[in-house]
N, C-alpha and C positions, 0 to 999 in steps of 0.2 A: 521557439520553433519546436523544442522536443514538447513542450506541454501541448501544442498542435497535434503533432504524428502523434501522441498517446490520446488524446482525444477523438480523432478520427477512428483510432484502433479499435480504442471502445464502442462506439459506434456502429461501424462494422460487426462488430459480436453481437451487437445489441441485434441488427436487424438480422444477423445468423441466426441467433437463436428465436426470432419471431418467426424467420422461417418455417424453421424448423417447426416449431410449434402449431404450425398453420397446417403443415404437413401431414403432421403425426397426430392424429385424433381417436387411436383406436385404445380402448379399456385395457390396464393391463393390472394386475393382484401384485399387490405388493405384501410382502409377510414381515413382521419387526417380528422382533422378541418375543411377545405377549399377545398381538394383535394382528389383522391382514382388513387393509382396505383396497377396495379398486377405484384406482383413479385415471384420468385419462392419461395416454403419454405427453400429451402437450404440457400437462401441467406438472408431470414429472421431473421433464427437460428443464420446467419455466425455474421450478424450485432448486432443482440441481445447479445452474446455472447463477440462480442468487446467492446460493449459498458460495458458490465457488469466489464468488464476487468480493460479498464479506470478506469470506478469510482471507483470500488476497489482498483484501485492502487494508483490514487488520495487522495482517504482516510488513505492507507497505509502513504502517503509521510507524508501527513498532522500529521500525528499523529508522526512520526520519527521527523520530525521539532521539536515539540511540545516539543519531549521527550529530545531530543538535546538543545535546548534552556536552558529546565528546570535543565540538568546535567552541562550545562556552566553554569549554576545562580549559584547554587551548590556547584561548585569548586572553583568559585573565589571566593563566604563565605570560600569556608575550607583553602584555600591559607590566608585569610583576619586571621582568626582566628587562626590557627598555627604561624602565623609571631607577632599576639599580646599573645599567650602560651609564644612564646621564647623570647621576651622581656619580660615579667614578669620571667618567670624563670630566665632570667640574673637576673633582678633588684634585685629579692627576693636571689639570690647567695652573691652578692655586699653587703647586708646587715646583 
Protein backbone atom coordinates (compact mmCIF):
# COMPACT_ATOMS: atom_id res chain seq x y z
CA UNK A 1 0.00 0.00 0.00
CA UNK A 2 2.64 2.60 0.90
CA UNK A 3 4.64 1.79 -2.50
CA UNK A 4 1.01 2.75 -4.16
CA UNK A 5 0.36 6.22 -2.34
CA UNK A 6 4.29 6.88 -3.23
CA UNK A 7 3.50 6.20 -6.62
CA UNK A 8 0.43 8.09 -7.19
CA UNK A 9 2.40 10.94 -5.50
CA UNK A 10 4.87 10.86 -8.08
CA UNK A 11 2.66 10.94 -10.48
CA UNK A 12 0.75 13.71 -9.55
CA UNK A 13 4.10 15.83 -9.75
CA UNK A 14 4.80 14.44 -12.74
CA UNK A 15 1.62 15.91 -14.39
CA UNK A 16 2.28 19.19 -12.06
CA UNK A 17 4.98 19.75 -13.38
CA UNK A 18 3.80 19.08 -17.19
CA UNK A 19 1.61 21.52 -16.34
CA UNK A 20 3.33 23.85 -15.53
CA UNK A 21 5.45 23.62 -18.25
CA UNK A 22 2.59 23.71 -20.71
CA UNK A 23 1.91 26.94 -19.13
CA UNK A 24 5.07 28.75 -18.93
CA UNK A 25 6.54 29.16 -22.39
CA UNK A 26 8.07 32.60 -22.25
CA UNK A 27 12.21 33.13 -22.80
CA UNK A 28 13.89 33.79 -19.89
CA UNK A 29 18.31 34.62 -19.59
CA UNK A 30 19.73 32.59 -17.52
CA UNK A 31 23.62 33.70 -16.33
CA UNK A 32 26.13 30.92 -14.84
CA UNK A 33 29.47 31.82 -13.93
CA UNK A 34 31.14 32.14 -17.24
CA UNK A 35 28.32 31.93 -19.72
CA UNK A 36 24.25 33.22 -20.19
CA UNK A 37 21.83 31.31 -22.26
CA UNK A 38 18.19 31.96 -22.90
CA UNK A 39 15.92 29.23 -22.59
CA UNK A 40 12.39 28.76 -22.30
CA UNK A 41 10.77 28.57 -18.70
CA UNK A 42 9.18 25.41 -19.62
CA UNK A 43 12.22 23.81 -19.98
CA UNK A 44 13.76 25.38 -16.98
CA UNK A 45 11.07 24.08 -14.63
CA UNK A 46 11.27 20.55 -16.80
CA UNK A 47 15.33 20.37 -15.73
CA UNK A 48 14.76 21.79 -12.26
CA UNK A 49 12.40 19.28 -11.47
CA UNK A 50 14.72 16.27 -12.77
CA UNK A 51 17.33 17.28 -11.16
CA UNK A 52 15.41 17.72 -8.01
CA UNK A 53 14.29 14.14 -8.70
CA UNK A 54 17.76 12.59 -9.01
CA UNK A 55 18.98 13.94 -5.80
CA UNK A 56 16.20 12.75 -4.03
CA UNK A 57 16.38 9.51 -5.17
CA UNK A 58 20.06 9.45 -4.80
CA UNK A 59 19.50 10.26 -1.24
CA UNK A 60 16.68 7.68 -1.11
CA UNK A 61 19.15 4.92 -2.36
CA UNK A 62 21.73 6.09 -0.10
CA UNK A 63 20.00 5.82 2.93
CA UNK A 64 18.10 2.07 1.83
CA UNK A 65 22.02 0.94 1.48
CA UNK A 66 22.59 2.43 4.96
CA UNK A 67 19.60 0.77 6.40
CA UNK A 68 20.38 -2.71 4.52
CA UNK A 69 23.87 -2.96 5.59
CA UNK A 70 22.90 -2.00 9.21
CA UNK A 71 19.77 -5.11 9.15
CA UNK A 72 22.66 -7.62 7.58
CA UNK A 73 25.16 -6.41 10.81
CA UNK A 74 22.13 -7.25 12.84
CA UNK A 75 21.25 -10.57 11.68
CA UNK A 76 24.40 -12.29 11.58
CA UNK A 77 24.73 -10.87 15.59
CA UNK A 78 21.38 -12.57 16.06
CA UNK A 79 22.33 -15.95 13.98
CA UNK A 80 25.91 -15.41 16.22
CA UNK A 81 23.97 -15.28 19.41
CA UNK A 82 21.04 -17.90 19.00
CA UNK A 83 23.69 -20.60 17.85
CA UNK A 84 25.81 -19.58 21.20
CA UNK A 85 21.79 -19.66 23.44
CA UNK A 86 21.72 -23.38 21.91
CA UNK A 87 25.03 -24.47 22.83
CA UNK A 88 24.64 -23.37 26.27
CA UNK A 89 21.23 -24.76 26.66
CA UNK A 90 22.65 -28.19 25.43
CA UNK A 91 25.57 -27.95 27.85
CA UNK A 92 23.51 -26.64 30.83
CA UNK A 93 20.83 -29.93 29.80
CA UNK A 94 24.18 -32.48 29.75
CA UNK A 95 24.75 -31.25 33.30
Amino acid sequence: MKRFITLVIIIVLFAVAIILGLKNQQPVNINYLVAQSEIRLSTLLAINFMLGFIVSSCFGILFYLRLSMKSRKIRKENKKQDKELRLLRETSEKV
